[in-house]
C-alpha positions in Angstrom: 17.7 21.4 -15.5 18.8 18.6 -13.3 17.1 18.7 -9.7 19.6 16.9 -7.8 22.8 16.9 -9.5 22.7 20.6 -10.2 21.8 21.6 -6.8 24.8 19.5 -5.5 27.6 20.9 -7.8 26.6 24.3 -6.9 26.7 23.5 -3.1 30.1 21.6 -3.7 31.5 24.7 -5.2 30.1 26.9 -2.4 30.9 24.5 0.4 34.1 22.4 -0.6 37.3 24.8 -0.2 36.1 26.0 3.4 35.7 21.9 4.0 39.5 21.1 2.9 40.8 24.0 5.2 38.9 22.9 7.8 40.5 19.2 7.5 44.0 20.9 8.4 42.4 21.8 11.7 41.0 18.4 12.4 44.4 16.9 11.4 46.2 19.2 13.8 43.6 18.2 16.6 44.2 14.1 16.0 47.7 14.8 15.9 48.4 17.2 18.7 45.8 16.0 21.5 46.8 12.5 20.9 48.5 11.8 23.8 46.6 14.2 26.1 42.9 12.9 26.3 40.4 13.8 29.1 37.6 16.3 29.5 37.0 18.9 26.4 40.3 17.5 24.7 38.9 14.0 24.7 35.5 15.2 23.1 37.5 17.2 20.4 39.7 14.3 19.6 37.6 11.7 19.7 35.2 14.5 17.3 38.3 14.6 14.6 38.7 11.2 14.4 35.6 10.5 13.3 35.8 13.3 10.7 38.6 12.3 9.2 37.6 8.6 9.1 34.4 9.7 7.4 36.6 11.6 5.0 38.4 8.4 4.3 35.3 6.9 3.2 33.9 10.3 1.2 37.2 9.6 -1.0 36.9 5.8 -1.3 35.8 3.8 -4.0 33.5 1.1 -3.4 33.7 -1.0 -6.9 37.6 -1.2 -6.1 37.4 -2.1 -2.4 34.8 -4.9 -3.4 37.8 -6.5 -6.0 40.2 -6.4 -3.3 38.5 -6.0 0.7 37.2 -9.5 2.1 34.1 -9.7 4.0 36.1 -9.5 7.5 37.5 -5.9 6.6 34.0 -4.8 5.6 32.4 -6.3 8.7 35.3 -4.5 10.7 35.1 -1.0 9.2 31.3 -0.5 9.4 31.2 -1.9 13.5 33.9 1.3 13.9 31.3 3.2 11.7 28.4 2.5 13.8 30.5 1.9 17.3 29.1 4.7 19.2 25.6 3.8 18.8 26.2 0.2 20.0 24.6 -0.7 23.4 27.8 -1.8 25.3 29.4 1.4 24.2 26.6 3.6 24.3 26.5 4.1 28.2 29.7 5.5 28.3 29.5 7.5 25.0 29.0 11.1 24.4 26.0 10.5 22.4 24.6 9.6 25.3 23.0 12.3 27.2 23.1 10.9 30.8 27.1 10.2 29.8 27.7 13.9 28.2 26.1 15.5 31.1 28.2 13.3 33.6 31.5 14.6 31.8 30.4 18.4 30.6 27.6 19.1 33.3 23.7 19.6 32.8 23.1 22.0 29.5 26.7 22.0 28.1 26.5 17.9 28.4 23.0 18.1 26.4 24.5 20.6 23.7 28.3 18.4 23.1 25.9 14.6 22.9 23.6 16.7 20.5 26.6 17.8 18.2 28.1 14.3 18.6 25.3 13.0 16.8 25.6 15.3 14.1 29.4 14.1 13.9 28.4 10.7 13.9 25.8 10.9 11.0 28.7 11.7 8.9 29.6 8.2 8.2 26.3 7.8 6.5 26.8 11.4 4.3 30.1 10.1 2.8 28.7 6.7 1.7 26.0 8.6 -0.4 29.1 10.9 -1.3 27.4 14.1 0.1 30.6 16.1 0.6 28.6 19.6 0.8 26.6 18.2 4.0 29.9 17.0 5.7 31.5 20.4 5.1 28.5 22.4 6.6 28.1 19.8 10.0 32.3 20.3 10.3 31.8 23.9 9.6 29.6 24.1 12.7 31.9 22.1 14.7 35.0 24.0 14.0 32.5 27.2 15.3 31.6 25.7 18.4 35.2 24.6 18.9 36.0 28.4 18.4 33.4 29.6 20.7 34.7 26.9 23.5 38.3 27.8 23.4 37.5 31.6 23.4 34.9 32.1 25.7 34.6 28.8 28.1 31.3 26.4 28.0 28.7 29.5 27.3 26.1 28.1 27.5 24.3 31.1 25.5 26.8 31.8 22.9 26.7 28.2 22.3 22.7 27.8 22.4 22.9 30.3 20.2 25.2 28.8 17.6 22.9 25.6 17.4 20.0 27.3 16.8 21.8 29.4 13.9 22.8 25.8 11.9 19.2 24.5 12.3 17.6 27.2 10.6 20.3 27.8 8.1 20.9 24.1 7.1 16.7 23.5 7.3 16.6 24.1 3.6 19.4 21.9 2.2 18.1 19.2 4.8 15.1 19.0 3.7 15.6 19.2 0.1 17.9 16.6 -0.2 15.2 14.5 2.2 12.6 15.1 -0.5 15.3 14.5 -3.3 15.6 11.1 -2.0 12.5 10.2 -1.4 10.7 11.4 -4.8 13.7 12.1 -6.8 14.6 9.5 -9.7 18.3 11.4 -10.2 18.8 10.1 -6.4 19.6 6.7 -7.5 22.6 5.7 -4.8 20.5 2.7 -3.1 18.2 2.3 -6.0 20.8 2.1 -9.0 22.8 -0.6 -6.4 19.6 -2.6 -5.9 19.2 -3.2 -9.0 22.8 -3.8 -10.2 24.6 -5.3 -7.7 25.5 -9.3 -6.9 23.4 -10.2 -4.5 25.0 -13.6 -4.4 28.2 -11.9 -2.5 27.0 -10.3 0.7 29.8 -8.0 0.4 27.2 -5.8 -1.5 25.3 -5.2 1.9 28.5 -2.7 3.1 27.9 -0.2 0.8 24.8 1.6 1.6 26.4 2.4 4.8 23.9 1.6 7.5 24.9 -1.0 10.0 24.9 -4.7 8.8 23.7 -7.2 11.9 24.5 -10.9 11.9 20.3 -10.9 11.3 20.8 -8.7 8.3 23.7 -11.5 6.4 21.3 -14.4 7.7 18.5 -12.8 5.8 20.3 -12.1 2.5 21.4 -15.3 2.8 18.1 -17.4 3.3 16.3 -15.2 0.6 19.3 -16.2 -1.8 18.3 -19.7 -0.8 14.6 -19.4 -2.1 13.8 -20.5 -6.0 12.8 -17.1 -7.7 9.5 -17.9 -8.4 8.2 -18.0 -4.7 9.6 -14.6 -4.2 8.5 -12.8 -7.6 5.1 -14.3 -7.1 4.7 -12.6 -3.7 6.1 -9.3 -5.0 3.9 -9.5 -8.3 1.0 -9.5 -5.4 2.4 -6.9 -3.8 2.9 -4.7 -6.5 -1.2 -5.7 -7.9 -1.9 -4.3 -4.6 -0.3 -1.0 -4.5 -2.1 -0.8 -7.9 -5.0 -2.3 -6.5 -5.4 0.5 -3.6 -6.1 3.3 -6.5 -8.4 1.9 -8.4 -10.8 1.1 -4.9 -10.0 5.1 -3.7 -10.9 6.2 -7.4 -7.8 7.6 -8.1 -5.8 7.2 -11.0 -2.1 6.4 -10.5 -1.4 6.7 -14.1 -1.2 10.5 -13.8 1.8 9.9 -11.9 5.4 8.6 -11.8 7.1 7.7 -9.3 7.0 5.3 -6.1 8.7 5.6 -3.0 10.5 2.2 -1.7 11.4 1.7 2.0 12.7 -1.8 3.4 15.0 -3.0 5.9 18.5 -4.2 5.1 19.2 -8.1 3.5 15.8 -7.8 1.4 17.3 -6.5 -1.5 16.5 -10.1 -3.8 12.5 -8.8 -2.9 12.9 -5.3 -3.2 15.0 -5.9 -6.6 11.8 -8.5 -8.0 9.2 -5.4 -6.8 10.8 -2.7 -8.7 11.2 -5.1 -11.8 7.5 -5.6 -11.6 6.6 -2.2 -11.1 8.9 -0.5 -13.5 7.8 -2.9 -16.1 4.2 -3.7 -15.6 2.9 -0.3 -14.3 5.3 2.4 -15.9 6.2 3.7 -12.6 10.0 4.5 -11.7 10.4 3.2 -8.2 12.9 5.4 -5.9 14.8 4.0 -2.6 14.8 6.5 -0.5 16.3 4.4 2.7 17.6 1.2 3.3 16.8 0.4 7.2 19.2 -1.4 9.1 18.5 -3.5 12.3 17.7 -1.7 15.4 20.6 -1.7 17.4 20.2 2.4 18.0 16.7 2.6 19.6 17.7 3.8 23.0 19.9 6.7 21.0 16.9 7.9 19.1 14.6 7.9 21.7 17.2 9.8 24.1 17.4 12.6 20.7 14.2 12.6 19.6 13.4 16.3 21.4 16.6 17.8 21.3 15.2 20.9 19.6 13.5 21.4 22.5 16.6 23.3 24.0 16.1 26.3 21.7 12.4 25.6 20.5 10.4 28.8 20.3 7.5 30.8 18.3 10.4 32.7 16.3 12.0 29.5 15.2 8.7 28.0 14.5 7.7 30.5 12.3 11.0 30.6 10.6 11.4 26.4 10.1 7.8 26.9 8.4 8.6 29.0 5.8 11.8 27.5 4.9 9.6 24.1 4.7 7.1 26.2 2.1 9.7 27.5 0.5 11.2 24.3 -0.4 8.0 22.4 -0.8 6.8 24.9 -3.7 10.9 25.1 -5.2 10.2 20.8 -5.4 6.2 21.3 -6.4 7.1 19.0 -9.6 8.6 16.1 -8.2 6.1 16.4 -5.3 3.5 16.2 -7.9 4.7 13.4 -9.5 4.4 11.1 -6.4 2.3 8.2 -6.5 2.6 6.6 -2.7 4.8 4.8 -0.5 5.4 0.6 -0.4 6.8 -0.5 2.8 8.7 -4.0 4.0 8.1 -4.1 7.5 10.2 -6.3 9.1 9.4 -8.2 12.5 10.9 -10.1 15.1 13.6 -8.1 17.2 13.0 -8.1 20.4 10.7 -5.1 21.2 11.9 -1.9 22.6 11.1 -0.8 26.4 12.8 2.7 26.2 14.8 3.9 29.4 13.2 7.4 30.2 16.1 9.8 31.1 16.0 13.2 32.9 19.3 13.9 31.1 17.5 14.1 27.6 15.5 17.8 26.3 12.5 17.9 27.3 9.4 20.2 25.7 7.9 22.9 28.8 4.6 23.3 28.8 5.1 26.6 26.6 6.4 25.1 24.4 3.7 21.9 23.7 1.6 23.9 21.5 4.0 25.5 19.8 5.7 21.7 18.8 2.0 21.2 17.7 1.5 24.2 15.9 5.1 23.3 13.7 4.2 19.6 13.1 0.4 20.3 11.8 1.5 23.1 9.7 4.1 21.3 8.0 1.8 18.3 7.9 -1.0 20.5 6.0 1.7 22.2 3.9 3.4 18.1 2.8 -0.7 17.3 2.0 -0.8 20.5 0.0 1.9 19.1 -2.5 1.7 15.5 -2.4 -2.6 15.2 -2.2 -4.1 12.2 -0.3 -6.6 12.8 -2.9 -4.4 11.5 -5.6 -2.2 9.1 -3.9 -1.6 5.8 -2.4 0.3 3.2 -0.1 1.0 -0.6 0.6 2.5 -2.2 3.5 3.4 -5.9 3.7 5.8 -7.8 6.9 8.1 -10.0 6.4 10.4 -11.8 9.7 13.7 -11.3 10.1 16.0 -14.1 11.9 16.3 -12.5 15.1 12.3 -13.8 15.6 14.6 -17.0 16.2 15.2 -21.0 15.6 11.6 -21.0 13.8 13.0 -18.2 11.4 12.1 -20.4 7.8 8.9 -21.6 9.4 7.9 -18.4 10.4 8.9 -16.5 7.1 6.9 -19.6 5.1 3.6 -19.4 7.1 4.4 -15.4 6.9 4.3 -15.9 3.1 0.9 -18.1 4.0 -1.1 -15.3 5.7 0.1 -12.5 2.7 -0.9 -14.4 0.3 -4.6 -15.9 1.5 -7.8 -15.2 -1.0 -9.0 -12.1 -1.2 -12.6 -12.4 -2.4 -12.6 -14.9 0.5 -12.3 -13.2 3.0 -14.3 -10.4 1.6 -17.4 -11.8 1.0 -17.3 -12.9 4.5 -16.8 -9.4 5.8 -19.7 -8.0 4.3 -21.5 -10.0 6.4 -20.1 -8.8 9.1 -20.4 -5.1 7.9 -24.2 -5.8 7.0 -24.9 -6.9 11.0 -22.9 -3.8 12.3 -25.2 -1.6 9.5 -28.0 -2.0 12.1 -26.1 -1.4 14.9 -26.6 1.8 16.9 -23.9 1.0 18.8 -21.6 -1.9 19.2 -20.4 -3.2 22.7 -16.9 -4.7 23.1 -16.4 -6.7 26.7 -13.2 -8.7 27.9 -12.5 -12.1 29.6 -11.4 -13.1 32.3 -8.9 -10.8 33.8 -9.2 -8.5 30.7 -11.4 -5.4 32.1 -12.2 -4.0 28.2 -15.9 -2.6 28.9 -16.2 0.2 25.9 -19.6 0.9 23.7 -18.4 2.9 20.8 -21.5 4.8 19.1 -22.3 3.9 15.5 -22.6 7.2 12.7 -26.2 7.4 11.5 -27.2 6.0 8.2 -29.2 8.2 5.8 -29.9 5.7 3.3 -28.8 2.1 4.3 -29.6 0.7 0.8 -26.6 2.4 -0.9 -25.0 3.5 2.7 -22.1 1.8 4.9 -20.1 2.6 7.9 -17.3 0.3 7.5 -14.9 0.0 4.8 -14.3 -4.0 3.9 -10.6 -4.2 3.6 -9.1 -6.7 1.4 -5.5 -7.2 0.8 -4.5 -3.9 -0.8 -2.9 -1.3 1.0 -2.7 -3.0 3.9 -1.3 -6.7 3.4 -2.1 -9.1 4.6 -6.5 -9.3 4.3 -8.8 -9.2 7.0 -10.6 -6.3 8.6 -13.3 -4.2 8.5 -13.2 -0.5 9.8 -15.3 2.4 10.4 -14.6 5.9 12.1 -16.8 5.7 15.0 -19.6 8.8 16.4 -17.5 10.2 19.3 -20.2 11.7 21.1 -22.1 8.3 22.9 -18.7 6.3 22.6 -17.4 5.8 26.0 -15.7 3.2 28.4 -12.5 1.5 29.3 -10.0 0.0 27.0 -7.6 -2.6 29.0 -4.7 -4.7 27.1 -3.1 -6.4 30.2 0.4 -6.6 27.7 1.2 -4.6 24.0 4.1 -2.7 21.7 3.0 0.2 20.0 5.5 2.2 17.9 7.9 -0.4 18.9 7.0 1.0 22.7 6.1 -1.6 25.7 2.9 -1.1 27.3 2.4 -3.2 30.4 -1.8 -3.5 31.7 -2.5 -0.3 29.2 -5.9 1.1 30.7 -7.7 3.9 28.5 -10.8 5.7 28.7 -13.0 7.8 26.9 -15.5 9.7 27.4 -17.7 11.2 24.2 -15.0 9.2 22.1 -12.2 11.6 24.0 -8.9 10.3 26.1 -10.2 11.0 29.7 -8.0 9.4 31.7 -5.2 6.9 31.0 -2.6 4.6 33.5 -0.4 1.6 32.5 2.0 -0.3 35.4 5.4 0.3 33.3 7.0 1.8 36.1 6.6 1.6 40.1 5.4 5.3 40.4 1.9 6.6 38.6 3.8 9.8 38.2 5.8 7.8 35.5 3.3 5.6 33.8 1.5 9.1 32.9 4.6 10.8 31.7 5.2 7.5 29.2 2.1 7.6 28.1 2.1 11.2 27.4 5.2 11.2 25.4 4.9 8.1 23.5 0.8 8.0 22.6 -0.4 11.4 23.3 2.4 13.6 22.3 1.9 16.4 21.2 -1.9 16.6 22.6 -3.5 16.6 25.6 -5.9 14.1 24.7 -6.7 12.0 21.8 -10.1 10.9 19.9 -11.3 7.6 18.8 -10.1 7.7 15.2 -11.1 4.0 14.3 -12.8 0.9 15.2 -12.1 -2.4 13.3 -12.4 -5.8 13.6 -10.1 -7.7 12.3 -10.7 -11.4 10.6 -7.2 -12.8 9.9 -7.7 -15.7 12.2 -5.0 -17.7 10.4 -2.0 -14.8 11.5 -3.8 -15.1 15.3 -3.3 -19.4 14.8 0.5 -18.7 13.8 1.2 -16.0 16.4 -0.2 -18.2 19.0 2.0 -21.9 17.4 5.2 -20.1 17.9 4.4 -17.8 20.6 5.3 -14.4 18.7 2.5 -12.2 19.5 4.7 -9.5 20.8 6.9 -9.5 17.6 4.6 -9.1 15.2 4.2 -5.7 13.6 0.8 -3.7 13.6 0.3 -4.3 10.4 -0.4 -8.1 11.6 -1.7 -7.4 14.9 -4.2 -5.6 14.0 -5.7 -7.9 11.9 -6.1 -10.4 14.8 -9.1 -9.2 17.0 -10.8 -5.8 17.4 -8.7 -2.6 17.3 -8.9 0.5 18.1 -7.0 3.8 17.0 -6.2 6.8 18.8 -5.6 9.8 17.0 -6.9 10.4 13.4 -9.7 8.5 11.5 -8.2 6.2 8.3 -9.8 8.8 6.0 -7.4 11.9 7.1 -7.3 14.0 4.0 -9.5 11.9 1.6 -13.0 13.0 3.7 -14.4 14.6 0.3 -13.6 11.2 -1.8 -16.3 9.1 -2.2 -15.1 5.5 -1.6 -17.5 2.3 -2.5 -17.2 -1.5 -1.1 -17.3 -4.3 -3.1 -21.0 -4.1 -3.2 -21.5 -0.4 -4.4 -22.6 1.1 -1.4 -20.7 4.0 -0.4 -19.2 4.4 3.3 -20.2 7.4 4.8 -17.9 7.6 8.1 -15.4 9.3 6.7 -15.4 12.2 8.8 -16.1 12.8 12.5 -16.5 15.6 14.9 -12.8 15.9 15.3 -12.1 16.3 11.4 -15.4 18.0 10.5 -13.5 20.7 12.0 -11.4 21.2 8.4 -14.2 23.1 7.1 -13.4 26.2 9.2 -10.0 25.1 11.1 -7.9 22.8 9.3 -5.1 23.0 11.4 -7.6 22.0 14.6 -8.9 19.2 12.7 -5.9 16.8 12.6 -3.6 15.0 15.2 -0.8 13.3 12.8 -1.4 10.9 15.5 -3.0 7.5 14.6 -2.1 4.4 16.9 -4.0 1.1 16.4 -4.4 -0.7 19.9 -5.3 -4.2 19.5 -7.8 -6.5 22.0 -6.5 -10.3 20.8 -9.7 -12.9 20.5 -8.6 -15.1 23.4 -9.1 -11.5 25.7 -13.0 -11.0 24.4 -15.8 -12.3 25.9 -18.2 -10.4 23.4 -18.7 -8.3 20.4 -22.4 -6.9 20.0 -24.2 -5.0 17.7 -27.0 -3.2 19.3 -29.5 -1.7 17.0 -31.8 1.4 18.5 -34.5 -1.0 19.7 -32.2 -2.8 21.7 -31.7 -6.0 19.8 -28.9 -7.8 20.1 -26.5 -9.2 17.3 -23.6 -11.2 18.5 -20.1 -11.0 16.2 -18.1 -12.7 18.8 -18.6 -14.4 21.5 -15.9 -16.2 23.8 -13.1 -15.3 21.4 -14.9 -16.9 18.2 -17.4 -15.9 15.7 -21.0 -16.8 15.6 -22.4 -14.8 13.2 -24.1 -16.6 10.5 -21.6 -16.8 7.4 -18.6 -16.5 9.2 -18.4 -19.8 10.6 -15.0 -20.2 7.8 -12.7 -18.0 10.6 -12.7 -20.3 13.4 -11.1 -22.9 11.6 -7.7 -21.6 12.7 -9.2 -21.1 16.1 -10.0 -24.1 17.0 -13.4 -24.8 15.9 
């Protein structure tokens, strides 16, 4: 039985004849409402048009247009693909909440910009030719039409109609989500990776995602690069997805596939990756997604709670057994699932999100219920694809739009992923064998940095084979350089200041958190002129779904040679996570690095085993699983140049200084300031 291309000829057959009627009707709407466009007419015309220009592309072939279409056309057609999402256009577009509302009114404007963006995804479904998804999104837009022109904007009836196509389409949603991401039969970006000419950028318009100017300047410098450089960075790479197994004691031979996700323009890198892991490790790699730029931020964010208009315990409890149903239905290719690699590109100018009242909203009912849905299904994905059993590796890579330094950056980029391992590892355990005696470590700032936070130290049992911190090499997490440990929340309290930082892609300005017992107690940042505001970011966009968050993770990261390069070309804002959290202590919110994998025992380099692996927050999996986890975990970083001190304390009081005045001085790690200076 084939998993995928069964399951789409049997939803073809069920879904296809309803879909060609239907394109009568949108025909009849271009052509009759033509000349007559304002209010509900506009939005239906404007709606058919991009139908039946996604239908254009569902029937085109792409071998034949790349004979005979020159790079102009391409160029032109995908900017009328991707034209609604654009940030000129978007303000005065219906997938724009604040715009719909303007033209429909409050909840009708929310409901016509949420199925807009269904219309608009279409583009994307007839690239990877999935017909039977167009026909069931035009289905549901020829039954709101209905509803519309028979009963008026009701609101209810209409409500009611979305809430019907969530639930009903959940299942094929999802199953074609998990098709792509473990499913070897899904080959549309990974077959094209592999195949096509890289050499003519033509190749970028076919995945159907939207090609920037930073996208063709990428493709275009890699192409410049000898081969060698760039399979020698991937053959590290791939060692260190391998790598990541053997040091959680797992076994990835058991398994057999490997999910790929990397931005657009990186397909010479991704291409030398899956040749290295397909041939050296026996693992077929799947593309699930091929990212474009992010020209679409402000859209997402504005859509990012739109089931929060119909969001309640009946639909919860529905959604989660259409998830287990399709979970167990997929069980084997679930199983088969080794990890995740990730290219994660840097350099765009970070996002600072416009907050609108226009967009859905959750109510305070409705918070826990949000919760309930998104740890459930989190337990239930862990149920089939076990930490236990499986791994990850992330490495960065700039993209043009970092600017003029572009080829510098990407070189000394290269520089930092690639810097010796045992290095940097042997100099860690020193640092991990100081904070062994610590009882508790204390992390001040400088100058106008107001950082004053003492987080509390687990209690070794047996400090000759015991740890608390993991020393992290360059495996999962490229580049090397940190050490980490899930911190005792009871005794961890103070204030966490970062005077400027971009989580999630999120701006943060003077970011103040404290904690009490190793718990979010209170929390401000000056984004906005009221305080009202700052909250409410902060509540969406770190907190969310939770009222509060623990202290998941300390670290302290050693890759002073990424902090030397972020500070030459002044590109500390751009950098990803990944990076930035290599360069100074950090400190996550949310869930502890272990999440899942509390029961493995996990060794350093030196044998002894680290015993943080739980805390009081996940301890709680024992008798509540579901109260144990946040499926939150966000890594705030204090950069060296903001520290006046990191100390060990040990019970007796003695001092051990790590850090002082934004440099090491512990004995042994004297090699890291090199790049600071010193």
């Amino acid at each position: 039985m084939s998993i995928y291309r069964d399951y789409i000829s049997k939803k073809d057959k069920e879904l296809l004849p309803m879909y060609r009627e239907n394109l009568k009707i949108f025909n009849t709407i271009y052509d009759e409402i033509k000349m007559e466009k304002e209010g509900w007419e506009k939005f239906l015309w404007t709606c058919a048009d991009i139908i039946l220009a996604a239908d254009s592309i569902l029937a085109a072939d792409f071998q034949h247009d790349l004979k005979h279409s020159s790079v102009q056309l391409f160029a032109s057609k995908n900017k009328k693909e991707h034209f609604h999402k654009m940030i000129d256009i978007y303000e005065a577009d219906y997938a724009n909440p604040r715009y719909a509302v303007q033209c429909f009114g409050d909840k009708i404007g929310q409901l016509n910009s949420m199925l807009f963006c269904k219309i608009i995804s279409l583009h994307r479904l007839a690239h990877e030719g999935l017909a039977h998804q167009i026909a069931s999104i035009t289905q549901l837009f020829i039954d709101y039409k209905d509803i519309y022109i028979t009963h008026g904007p009701d609101y209810e009836k209409l409500l009611s109609l979305w809430r019907e196509y969530d639930l009903s389409s959940k299942y094929d949603n999802l199953y074609m989500q998990l098709v792509r991401r473990f499913c070897p039969e899904f080959d549309f970006f990974t077959k094209w990776v592999k195949e096509a000419d890289l050499t003519d950028l033509r190749y970028l318009y076919y995945f159907g995602v939207y090609v920037s100017e930073d996208d063709i300047k990428t493709a275009e410098f890699l192409n410049s690069l000898p081969a060698e450089k760039l399979q020698k960075v991937m053959k590290q790479t791939a060692k260190a997805y391998i790598d990541g197994f053997a040091e959680g004691g797992k076994d990835y031979t058991i398994k057999k596939t490997v999910t790929l996700y990397y931005p657009l323009g990186m397909e010479r890198l991704a291409r030398y990756l899956i040749e290295e892991i397909e041939s050296c490790y026996g693992l077929k790699v799947c593309v699930a997604a091929v990212n474009g730029g992010n020209y679409d931020q402000q859209y997402l964010y504005d859509h990012r709670f739109d089931h929060a208009l119909y969001l309640d315990e009946d639909y919860v409890e529905k959604n989660l057994k259409t998830i287990e149903k399709c979970y167990t239905e997929l069980k084997d290719i679930m199983g088969d699932f080794s990890g995740t690699i990730y290219f994660d590109p840097f350099g765009e100018k970070p996002f600072a999100p416009e907050n609108k009242p226009e967009c859905p909203k959750f109510t305070d009912e409705q918070m826990p219920l949000n919760q309930k849905m998104t740890a459930e299904n989190s337990q239930l994905f862990a149920q089939f694809t076990k930490r236990a059993e499986t791994s990850y590796c992330i490495i960065a890579f700039p993209t043009p739009a970092i600017g003029d330094k572009f080829t510098e950056i990407f070189d000394a980029t290269i520089d930092i992923n690639m810097l010796p391992n045992q290095l940097y590892l042997d100099i860690q355990q020193k640092i991990i064998d100081a904070l062994d005696l610590a009882d508790k470590v204390h992390i001040k700032g400088k100058g106008k940095n107001r950082t004053d936070l003492t987080v509390k130290m687990q209690k070794l049992q047996d400090p000759g084979k015991q740890t608390n911190f993991y020393n992290c090499g360059a495996t999962q997490n490229i580049p090397v350089g940190e050490v980490f440990t899930s911190p005792q929340l009871k005794g961890t309290q103070g204030l966490l200041h970062i005077s400027e930082t971009f989580l999630d892609s999120l701006f943060y300005k003077e970011l103040e958190i404290e904690f009490v017992d190793g718990r979010i107690s209170a929390y401000s940042c000056k984004n906005y002129e009221k305080e009202e505001d700052n909250k409410h970011y902060i509540e969406e966009n770190l907190i969310f779904p939770h009222k509060s968050l623990p202290l998941g993770e300390f670290a302290i990261g050693t890759n002073t040679l990424a902090y030397s390069v972020s500070q030459k070309y002044d590109i500390l804002s751009l950098l990803p996570i990944l990076i930035i959290e290599k360069m100074g202590p950090h400190f996550a919110i949310g869930d502890t690095c272990y999440t899942r994998e509390e029961d493995i025992a996990i060794f350093n380099p030196n044998g002894k085993e680290i015993v943080s692996r739980d805390n009081e927050q996940t301890i709680l999996r024992k008798e509540a699983p579901i109260k144990a986890y946040m499926q939150v975990h966000v890594d705030i970083t204090l950069p060296y140049h903001e520290i006046e001190h990191i100390t060990a304390i040990t019970e007796k009081g003695v001092k051990i200084p790590i850090i002082t005045n934004g440099k090491f001085v512990l004995s042994g790690t004297e090699e890291l300031n090199k790049y600071l200076g010193g």
